[in-house]
N, C-alpha and C positions, 0 to 999 in steps of 0.2 A: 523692347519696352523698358522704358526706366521704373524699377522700384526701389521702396526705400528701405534702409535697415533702420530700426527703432530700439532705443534702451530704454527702461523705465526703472527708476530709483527712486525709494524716498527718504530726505533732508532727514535729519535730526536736529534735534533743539540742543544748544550746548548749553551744559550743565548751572552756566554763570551766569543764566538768562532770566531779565525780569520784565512780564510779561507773558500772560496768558490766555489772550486772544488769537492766537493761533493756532491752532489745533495739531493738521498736520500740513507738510508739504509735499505734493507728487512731481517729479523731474520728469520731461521724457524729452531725448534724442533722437532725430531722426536726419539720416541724411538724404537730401531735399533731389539733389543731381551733386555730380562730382564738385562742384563749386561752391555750393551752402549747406549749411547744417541750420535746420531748426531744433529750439529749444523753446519748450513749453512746463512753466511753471505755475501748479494747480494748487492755492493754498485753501485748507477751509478752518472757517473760525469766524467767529464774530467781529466781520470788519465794519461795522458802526462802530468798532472800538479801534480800530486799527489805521495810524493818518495815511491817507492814501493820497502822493501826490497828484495836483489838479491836470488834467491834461495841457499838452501845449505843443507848439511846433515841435516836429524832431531836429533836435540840435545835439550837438558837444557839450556837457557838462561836467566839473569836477566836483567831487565832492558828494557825489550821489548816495553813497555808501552812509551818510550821517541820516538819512531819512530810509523810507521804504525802499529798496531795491532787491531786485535779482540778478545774482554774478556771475559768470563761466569763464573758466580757467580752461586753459588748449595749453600743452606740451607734447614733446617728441621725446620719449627717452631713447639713449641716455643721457639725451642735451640738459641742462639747466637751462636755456631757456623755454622763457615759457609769455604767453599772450592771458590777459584780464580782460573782460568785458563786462560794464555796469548796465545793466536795462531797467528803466526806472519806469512806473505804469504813467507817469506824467508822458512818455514818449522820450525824455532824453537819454543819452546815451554816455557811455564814455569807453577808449580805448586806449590800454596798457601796452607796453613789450620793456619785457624785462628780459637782462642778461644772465640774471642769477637773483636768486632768492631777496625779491624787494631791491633790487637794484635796476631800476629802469625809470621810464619816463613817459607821459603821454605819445600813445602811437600818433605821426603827424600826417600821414594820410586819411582823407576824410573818403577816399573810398573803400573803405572799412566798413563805414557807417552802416549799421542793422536799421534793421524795421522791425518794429514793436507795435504788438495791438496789445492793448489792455482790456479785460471785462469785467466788471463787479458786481455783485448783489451783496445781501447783508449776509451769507454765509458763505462765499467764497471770491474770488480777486484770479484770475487767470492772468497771465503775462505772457506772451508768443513773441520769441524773436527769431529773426532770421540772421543768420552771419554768414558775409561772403568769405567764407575760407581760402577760397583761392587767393583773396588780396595779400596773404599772409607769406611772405615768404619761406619761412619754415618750417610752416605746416603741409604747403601744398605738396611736400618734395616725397610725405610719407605717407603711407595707407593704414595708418594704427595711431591713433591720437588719445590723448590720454586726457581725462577732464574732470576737472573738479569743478562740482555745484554748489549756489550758497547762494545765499537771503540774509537779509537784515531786516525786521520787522520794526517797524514804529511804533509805540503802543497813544493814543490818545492820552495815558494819564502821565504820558513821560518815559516810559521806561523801555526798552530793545529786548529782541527775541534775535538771538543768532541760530545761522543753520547750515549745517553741511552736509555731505555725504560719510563724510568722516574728521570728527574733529582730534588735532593731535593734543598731549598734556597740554596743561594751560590757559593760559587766557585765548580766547575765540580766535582764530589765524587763519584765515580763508589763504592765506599764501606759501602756507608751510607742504613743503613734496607730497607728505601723506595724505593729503586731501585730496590728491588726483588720483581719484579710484576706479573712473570709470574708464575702461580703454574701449574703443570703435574704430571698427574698422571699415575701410571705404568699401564700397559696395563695386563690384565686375559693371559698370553702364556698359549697354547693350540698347543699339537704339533698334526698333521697330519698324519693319516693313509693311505691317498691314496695317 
């Protein structure tokens, strides 16, 4: 029987953040089968105040990070590289691979591509993505992955709420080494005879 192993963590607001409709954010990891990783992002706060983009085909997009989104960071230490992933509640998506710290480029394979459900009411926004890890070449090779979480909040009146798991000195850096806090590890699959 396949089960899952689950992390749960929760974001912080970085210090430099303005915007107050969000209250908090809850993370949780789960590994799906040896091939995906779901990630589920639980924010609550008053989102009648919070732009929440409109739904739409799941596509490639860049630029997601300037609006609402939720991001996961995948490394293998003690590589420097490391993979991004943008899931935006509109449904779009975007995919990184970097060689070293902010040195990379749109990953150009589109079988990467997650699947995202988004859900809202006026006191909370859920974001569920799934990611095929196995597409990943340098992830799939280890059973210990290391990951950093993080959101970008939109506020209606203008103004951004940043969040991670751990944010380093500074201005808000979802790309800096210390933000990948959370390590997981692949789970023994054991398939099932009865």
């Amino acid at each position: 029987m396949i089960s899952s192993i689950h992390s749960t963590a929760m974001l912080t607001r970085h210090p430099d953040s303005h915007g107050a409709s969000a209250y908090e954010i809850e993370a949780r990891v789960s590994w799906m089968t040896a091939e995906k990783i779901s990630l589920n992002y639980h924010l609550r706060g008053d989102t009648r105040r919070i732009r929440i983009p409109m739904l739409c085909p799941s596509r490639r997009a860049d630029g997601l990070w300037r609006h609402t989104c939720f991001e996961a960071f995948f490394a293998v230490k003690p590589t420097a590289d490391y993979y991004e992933f943008n899931f935006s509640p509109s449904g779009e998506w975007a995919a990184y691979y970097f060689r070293d710290y902010r040195a990379g480029a749109p990953f150009p394979n589109e079988d990467v591509a997650p699947s995202i459900i988004a859900r809202s009411a006026d006191d909370y926004l859920d974001v569920d993505a799934v990611v095929p890890v196995n597409r990943l070449k340098e992830l799939r090779q280890s059973f210990r992955l290391c990951l950093g979480l993080s959101a970008v909040i939109e506020e209606d009146a203008g103004g951004f709420s940043y969040w991670a798991l751990k944010h380093p000195p500074g201005s808000p850096d979802f790309h800096h080494p210390d933000g990948l806090t959370l390590e997981i590890e692949a789970p023994q699959w054991k398939s099932s005879t009865t």
